[in-house]
N, CA, C and O of each residue as an XYZ file, in Angstrom:
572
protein
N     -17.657     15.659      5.041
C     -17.524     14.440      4.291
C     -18.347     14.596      3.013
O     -19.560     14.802      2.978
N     -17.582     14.478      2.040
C     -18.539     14.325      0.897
C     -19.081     13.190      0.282
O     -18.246     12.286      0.325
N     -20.029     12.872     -0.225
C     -21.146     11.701     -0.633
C     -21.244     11.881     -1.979
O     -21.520     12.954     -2.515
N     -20.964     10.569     -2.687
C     -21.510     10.236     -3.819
C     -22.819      9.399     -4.203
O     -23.107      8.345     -3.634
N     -23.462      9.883     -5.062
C     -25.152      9.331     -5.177
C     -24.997      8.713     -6.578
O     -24.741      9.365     -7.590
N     -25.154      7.573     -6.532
C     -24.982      6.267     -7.434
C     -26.842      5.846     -7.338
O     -27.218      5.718     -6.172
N     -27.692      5.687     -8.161
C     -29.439      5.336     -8.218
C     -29.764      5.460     -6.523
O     -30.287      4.533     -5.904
N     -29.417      6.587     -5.972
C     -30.272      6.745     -4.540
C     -28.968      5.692     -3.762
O     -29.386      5.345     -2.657
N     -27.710      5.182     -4.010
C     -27.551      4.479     -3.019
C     -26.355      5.725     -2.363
O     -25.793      6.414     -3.214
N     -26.036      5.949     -1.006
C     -25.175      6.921     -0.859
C     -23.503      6.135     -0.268
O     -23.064      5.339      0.562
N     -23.164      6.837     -1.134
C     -21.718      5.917     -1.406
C     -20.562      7.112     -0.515
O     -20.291      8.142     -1.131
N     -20.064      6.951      0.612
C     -19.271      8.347      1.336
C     -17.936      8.110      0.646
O     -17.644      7.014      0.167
N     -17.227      9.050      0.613
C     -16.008      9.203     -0.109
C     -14.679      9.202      1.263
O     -14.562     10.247      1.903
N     -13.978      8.288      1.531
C     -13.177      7.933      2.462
C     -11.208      7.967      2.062
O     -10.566      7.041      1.566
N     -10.792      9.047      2.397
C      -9.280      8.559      1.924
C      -8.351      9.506      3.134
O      -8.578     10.594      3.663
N      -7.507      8.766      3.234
C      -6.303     10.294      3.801
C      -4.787     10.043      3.202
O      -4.578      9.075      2.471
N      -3.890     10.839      3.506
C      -2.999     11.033      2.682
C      -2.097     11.541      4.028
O      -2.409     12.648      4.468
N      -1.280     10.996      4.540
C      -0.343     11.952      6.160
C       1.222     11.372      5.511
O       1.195     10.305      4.898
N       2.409     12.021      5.651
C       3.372     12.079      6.136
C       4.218     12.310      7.196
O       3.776     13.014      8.105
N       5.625     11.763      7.307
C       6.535     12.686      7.723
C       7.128     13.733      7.333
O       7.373     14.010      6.159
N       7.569     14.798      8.908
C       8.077     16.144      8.162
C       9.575     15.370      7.565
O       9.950     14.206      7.702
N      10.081     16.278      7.016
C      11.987     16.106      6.893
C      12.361     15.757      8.182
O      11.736     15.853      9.238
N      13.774     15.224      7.877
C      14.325     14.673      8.592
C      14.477     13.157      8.485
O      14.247     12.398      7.543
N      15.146     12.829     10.314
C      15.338     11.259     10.418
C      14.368     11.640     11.719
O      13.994     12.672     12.277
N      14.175     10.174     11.877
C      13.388     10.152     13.336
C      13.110      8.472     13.536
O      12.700      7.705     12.664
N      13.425      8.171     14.818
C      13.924      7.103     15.498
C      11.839      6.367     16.343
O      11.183      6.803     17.290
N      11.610      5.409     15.543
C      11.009      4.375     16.237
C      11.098      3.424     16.821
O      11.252      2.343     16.251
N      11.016      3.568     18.357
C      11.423      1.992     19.096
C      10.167      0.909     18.944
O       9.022      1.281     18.688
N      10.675     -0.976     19.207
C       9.981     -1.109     18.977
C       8.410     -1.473     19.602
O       8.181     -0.947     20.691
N       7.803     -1.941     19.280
C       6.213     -1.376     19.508
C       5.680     -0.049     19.143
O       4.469      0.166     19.082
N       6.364      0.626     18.960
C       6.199      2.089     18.812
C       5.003      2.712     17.816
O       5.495      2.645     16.690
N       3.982      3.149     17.735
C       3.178      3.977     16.605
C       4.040      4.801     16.117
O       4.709      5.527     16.853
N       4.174      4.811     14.487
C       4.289      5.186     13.549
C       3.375      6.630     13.911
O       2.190      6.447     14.189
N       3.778      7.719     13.913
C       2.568      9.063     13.724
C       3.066      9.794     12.832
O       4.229     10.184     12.722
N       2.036     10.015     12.080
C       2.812     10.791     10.418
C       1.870     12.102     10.956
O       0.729     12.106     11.418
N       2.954     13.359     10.667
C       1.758     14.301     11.461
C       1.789     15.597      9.979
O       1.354     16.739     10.126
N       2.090     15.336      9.308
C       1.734     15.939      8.101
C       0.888     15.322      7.135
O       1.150     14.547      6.215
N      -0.645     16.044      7.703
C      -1.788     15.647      7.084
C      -1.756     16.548      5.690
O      -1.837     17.774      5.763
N      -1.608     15.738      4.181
C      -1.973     16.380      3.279
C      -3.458     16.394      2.688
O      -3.829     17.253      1.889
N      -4.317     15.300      3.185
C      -5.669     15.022      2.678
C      -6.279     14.334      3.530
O      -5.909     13.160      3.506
N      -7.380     14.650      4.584
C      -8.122     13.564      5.471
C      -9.497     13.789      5.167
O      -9.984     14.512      6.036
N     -10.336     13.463      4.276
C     -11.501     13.008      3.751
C     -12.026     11.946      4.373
O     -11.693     10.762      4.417
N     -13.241     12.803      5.032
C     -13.969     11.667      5.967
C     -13.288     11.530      7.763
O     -13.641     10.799      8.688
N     -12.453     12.345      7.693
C     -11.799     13.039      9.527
C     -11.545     11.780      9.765
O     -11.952     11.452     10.879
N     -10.776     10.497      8.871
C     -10.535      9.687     10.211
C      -9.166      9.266     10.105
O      -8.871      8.095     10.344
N      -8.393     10.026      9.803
C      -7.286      9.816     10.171
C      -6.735     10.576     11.487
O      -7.541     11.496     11.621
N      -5.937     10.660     12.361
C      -5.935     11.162     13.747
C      -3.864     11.317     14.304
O      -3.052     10.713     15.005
N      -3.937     12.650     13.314
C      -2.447     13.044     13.589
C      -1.521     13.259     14.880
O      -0.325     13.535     14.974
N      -2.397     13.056     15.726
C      -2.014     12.941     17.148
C      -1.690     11.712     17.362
O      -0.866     11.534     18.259
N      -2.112     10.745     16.778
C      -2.041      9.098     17.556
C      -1.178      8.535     16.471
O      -0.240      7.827     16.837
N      -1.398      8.796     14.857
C      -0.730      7.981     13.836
C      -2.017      7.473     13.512
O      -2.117      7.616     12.294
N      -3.185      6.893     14.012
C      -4.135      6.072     13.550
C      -5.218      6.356     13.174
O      -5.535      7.341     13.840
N      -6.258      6.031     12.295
C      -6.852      6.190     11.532
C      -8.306      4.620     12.148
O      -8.379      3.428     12.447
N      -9.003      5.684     12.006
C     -10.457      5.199     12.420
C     -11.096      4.952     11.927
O     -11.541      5.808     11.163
N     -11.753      3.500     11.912
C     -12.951      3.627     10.739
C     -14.157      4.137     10.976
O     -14.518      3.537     11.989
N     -15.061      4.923     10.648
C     -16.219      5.348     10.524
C     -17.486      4.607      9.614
O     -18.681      4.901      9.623
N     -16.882      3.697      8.944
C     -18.017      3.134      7.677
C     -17.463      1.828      7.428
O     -16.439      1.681      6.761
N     -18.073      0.922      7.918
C     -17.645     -0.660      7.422
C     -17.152     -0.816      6.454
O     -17.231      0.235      5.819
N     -16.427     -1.886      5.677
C     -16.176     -1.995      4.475
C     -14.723     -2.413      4.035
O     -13.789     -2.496      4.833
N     -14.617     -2.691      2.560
C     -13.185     -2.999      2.608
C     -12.360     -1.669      2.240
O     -12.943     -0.707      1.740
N     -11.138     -1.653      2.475
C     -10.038     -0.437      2.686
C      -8.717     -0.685      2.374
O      -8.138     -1.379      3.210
N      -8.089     -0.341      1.458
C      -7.047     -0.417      1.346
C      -5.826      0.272      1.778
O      -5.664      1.268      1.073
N      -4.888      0.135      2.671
C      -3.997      0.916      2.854
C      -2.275      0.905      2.461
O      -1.777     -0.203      2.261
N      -1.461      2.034      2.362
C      -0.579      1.488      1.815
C       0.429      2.151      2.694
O      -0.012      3.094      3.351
N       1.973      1.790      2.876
C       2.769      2.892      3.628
C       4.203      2.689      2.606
O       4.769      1.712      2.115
N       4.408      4.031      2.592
C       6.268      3.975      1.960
C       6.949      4.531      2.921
O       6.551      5.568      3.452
N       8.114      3.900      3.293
C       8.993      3.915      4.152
C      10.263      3.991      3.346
O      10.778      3.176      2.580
N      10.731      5.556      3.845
C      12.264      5.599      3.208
C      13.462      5.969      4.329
O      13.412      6.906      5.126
N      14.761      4.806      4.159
C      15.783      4.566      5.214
C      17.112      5.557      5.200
O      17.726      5.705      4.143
N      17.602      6.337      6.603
C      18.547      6.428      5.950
C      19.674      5.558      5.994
O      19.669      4.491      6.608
N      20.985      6.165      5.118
C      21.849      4.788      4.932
C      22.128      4.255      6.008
O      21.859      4.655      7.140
N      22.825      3.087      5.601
C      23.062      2.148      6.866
C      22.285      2.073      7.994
O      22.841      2.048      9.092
N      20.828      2.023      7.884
C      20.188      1.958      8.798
C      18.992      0.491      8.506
O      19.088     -0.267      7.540
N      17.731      0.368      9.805
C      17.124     -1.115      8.882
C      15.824     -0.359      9.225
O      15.810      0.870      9.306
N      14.643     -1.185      9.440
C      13.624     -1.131      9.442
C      12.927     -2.185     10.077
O      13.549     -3.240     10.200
N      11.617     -2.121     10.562
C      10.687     -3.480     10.445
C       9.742     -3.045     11.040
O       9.860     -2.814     12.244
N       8.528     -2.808     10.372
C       7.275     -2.236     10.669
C       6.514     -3.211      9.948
O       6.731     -4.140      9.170
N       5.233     -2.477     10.673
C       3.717     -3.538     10.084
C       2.656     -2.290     10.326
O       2.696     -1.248     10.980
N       1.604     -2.983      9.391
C       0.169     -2.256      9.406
C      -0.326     -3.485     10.237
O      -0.069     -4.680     10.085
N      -1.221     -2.758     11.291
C      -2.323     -3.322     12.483
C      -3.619     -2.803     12.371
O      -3.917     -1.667     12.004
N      -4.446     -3.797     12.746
C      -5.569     -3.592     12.982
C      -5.809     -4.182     14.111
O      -5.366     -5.260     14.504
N      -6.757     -3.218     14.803
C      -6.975     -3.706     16.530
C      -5.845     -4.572     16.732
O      -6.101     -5.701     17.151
N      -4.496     -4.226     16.490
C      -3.310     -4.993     17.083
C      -2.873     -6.460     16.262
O      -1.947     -7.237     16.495
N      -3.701     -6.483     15.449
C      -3.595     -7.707     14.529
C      -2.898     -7.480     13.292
O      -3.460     -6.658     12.569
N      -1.846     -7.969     12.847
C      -0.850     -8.070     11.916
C      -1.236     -7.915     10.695
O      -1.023     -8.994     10.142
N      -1.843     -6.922      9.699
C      -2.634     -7.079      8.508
C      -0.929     -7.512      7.479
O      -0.766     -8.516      6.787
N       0.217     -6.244      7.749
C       1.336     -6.660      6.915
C       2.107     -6.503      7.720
O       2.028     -6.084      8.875
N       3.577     -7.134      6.610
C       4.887     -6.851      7.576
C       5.916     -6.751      6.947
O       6.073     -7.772      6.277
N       6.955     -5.822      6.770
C       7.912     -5.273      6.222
C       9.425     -5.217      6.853
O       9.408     -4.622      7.930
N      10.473     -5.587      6.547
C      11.811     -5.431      6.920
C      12.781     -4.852      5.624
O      12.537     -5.120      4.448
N      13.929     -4.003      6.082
C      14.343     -3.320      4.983
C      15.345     -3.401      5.765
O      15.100     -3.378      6.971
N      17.042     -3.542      5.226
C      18.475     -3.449      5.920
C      19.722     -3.195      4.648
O      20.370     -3.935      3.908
N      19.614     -1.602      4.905
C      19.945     -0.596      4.649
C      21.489     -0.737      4.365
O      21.962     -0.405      5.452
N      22.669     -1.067      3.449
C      24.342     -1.046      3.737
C      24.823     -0.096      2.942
O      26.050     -0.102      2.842
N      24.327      0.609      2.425
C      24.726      1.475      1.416
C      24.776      2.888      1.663
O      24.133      3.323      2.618
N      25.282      3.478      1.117
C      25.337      4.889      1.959
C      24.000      6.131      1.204
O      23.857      7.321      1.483
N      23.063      5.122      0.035
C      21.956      5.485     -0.570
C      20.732      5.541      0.776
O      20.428      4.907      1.786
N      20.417      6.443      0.198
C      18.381      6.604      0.851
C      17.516      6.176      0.492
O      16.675      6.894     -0.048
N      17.309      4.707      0.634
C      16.187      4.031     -0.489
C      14.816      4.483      0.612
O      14.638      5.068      1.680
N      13.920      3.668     -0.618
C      12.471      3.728      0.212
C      11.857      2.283     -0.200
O      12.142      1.791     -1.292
N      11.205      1.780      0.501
C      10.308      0.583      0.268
C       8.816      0.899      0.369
O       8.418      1.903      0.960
N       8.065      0.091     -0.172
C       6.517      0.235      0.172
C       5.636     -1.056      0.422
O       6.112     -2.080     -0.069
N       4.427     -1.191      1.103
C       3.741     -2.114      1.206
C       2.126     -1.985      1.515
O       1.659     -1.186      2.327
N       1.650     -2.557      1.027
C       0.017     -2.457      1.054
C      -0.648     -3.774      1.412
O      -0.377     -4.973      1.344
N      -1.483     -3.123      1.758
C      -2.827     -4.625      2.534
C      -4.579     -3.778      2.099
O      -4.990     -2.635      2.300
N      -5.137     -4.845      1.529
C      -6.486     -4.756      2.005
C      -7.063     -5.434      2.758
O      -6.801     -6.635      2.700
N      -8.250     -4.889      3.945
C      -8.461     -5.479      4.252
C     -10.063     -5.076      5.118
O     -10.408     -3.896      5.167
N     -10.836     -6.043      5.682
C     -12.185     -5.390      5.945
C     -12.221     -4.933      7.495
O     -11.601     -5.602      8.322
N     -12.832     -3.975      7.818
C     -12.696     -3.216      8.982
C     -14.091     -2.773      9.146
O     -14.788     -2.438      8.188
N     -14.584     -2.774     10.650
C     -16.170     -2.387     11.632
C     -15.534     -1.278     11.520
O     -14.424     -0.812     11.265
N     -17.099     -0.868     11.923
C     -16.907      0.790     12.551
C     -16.017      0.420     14.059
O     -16.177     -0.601     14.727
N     -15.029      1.583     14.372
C     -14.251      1.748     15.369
C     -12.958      0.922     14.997
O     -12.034      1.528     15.539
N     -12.665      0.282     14.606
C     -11.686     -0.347     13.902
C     -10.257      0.508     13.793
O     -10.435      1.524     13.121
N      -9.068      0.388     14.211
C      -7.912      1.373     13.983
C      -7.195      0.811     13.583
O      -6.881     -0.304     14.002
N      -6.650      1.432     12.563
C      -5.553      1.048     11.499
C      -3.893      1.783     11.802
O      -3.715      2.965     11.507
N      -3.059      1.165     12.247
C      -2.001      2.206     12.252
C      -0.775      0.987     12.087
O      -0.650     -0.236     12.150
N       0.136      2.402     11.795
C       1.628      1.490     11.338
C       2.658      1.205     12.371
O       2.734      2.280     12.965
N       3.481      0.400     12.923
C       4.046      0.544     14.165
C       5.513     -0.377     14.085
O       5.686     -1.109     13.111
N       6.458     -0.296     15.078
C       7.700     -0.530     14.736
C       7.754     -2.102     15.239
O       7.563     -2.218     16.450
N       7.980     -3.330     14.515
C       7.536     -4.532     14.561
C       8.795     -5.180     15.686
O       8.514     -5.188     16.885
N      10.056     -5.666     15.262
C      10.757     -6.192     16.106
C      11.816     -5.504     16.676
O      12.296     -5.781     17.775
N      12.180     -4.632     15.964
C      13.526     -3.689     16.602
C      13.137     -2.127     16.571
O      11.962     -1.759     16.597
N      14.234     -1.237     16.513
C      13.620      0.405     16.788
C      14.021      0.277     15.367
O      14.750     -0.656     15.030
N      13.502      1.347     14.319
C      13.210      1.476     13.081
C      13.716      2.942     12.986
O      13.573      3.685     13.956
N      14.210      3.308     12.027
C      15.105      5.024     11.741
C      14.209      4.855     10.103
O      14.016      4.000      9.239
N      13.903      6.120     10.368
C      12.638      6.737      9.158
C      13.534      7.949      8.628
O      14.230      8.718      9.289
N      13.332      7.906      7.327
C      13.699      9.274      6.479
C      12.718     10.113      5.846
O      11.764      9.595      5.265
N      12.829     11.086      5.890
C      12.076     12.246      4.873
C      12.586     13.194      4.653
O      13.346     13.606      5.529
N      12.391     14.226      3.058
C      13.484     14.790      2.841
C      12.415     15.332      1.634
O      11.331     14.751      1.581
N      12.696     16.471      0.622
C      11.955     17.274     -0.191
C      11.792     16.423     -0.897
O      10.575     16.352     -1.068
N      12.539     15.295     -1.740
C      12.375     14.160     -2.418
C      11.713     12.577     -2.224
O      11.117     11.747     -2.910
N      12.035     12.673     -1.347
C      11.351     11.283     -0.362
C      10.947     11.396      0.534
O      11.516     11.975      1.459
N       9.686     10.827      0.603
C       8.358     11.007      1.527
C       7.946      9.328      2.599
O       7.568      8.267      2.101
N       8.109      9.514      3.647
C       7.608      8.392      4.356
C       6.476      8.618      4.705
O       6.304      9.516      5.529
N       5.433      7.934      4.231
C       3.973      8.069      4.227
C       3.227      6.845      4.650
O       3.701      5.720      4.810
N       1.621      7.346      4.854
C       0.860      6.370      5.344
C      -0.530      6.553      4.617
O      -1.149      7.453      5.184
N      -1.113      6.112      3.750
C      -2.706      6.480      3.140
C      -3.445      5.512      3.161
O      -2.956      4.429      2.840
N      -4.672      5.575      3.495
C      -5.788      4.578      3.259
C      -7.208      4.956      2.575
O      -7.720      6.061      2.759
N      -7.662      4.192      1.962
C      -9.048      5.186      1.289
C     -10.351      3.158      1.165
O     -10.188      1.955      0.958
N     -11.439      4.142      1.469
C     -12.736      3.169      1.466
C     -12.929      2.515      0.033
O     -13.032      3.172     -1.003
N     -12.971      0.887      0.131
C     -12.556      0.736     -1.613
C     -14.066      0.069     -1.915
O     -14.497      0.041     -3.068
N     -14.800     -0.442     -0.834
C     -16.415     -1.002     -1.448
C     -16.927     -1.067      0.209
O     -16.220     -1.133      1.214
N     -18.345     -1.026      0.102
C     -19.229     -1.222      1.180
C     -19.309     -2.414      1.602
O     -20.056     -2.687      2.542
């Protein structure tokens, strides 16, 4: 973990960056979201095995996810915390295009605190592809 030093105060540097590989891939619902293509986990708390991401350092955090559909397909996911609804997203797909949507929340999180994305009322069909990326990032925004 690397640390930034602001007059003696130590400020830790917190972000990750995970995707999906290519492809489609089918979330039922309740389901965790697990993005297992870690491009950046600064500060180890994101956790490519589970989808979720841990807090280690109190504070506020912003996270964001882009979700891209394929055609004719829908969506409806949310970002959770300890199971609590931070956002919530629906997308319904008629076109024979690959769109993507995105959505973000800040919000304040304890140590142990888990953040993850998960499939809200129905099963959810995810795209990724060399061009479009279904992703999940969060980074530490103040103490």
């Amino acid at each position: 973990m690397r640390l930034l030093f602001i007059d003696q105060l130590v400020i830790p540097v917190i972000y990750f960056y995970a995707r999906l590989p290519a492809g489609s891939s089918s979330v039922s619902q309740g389901q965790t979201v697990v993005y297992t293509v870690v491009e950046v986990n600064e500060g180890q708390g994101y956790d490519s095995a589970t989808g979720r991401f841990t807090v280690s350092v109190p504070g506020l955090y912003a996270f964001a996810v882009q979700t891209c559909i394929p055609a004719k397909q829908d969506i409806w996911l949310e970002i959770v915390n300890q199971n609590k609804t931070l956002q919530r997203a629906s997308f319904n797909e008629r076109s024979t295009a690959y769109p993507c949507v995105s959505m973000h929340v800040f919000t304040k999180a304890d140590v142990s605190d888990q953040i993850w994305v998960k499939a809200a009322y129905s099963n959810s069909q995810l795209y990724s592809d060399a061009y479009r990326y279904t992703s999940f990032s969060g980074t530490l925004v103040h103490l």
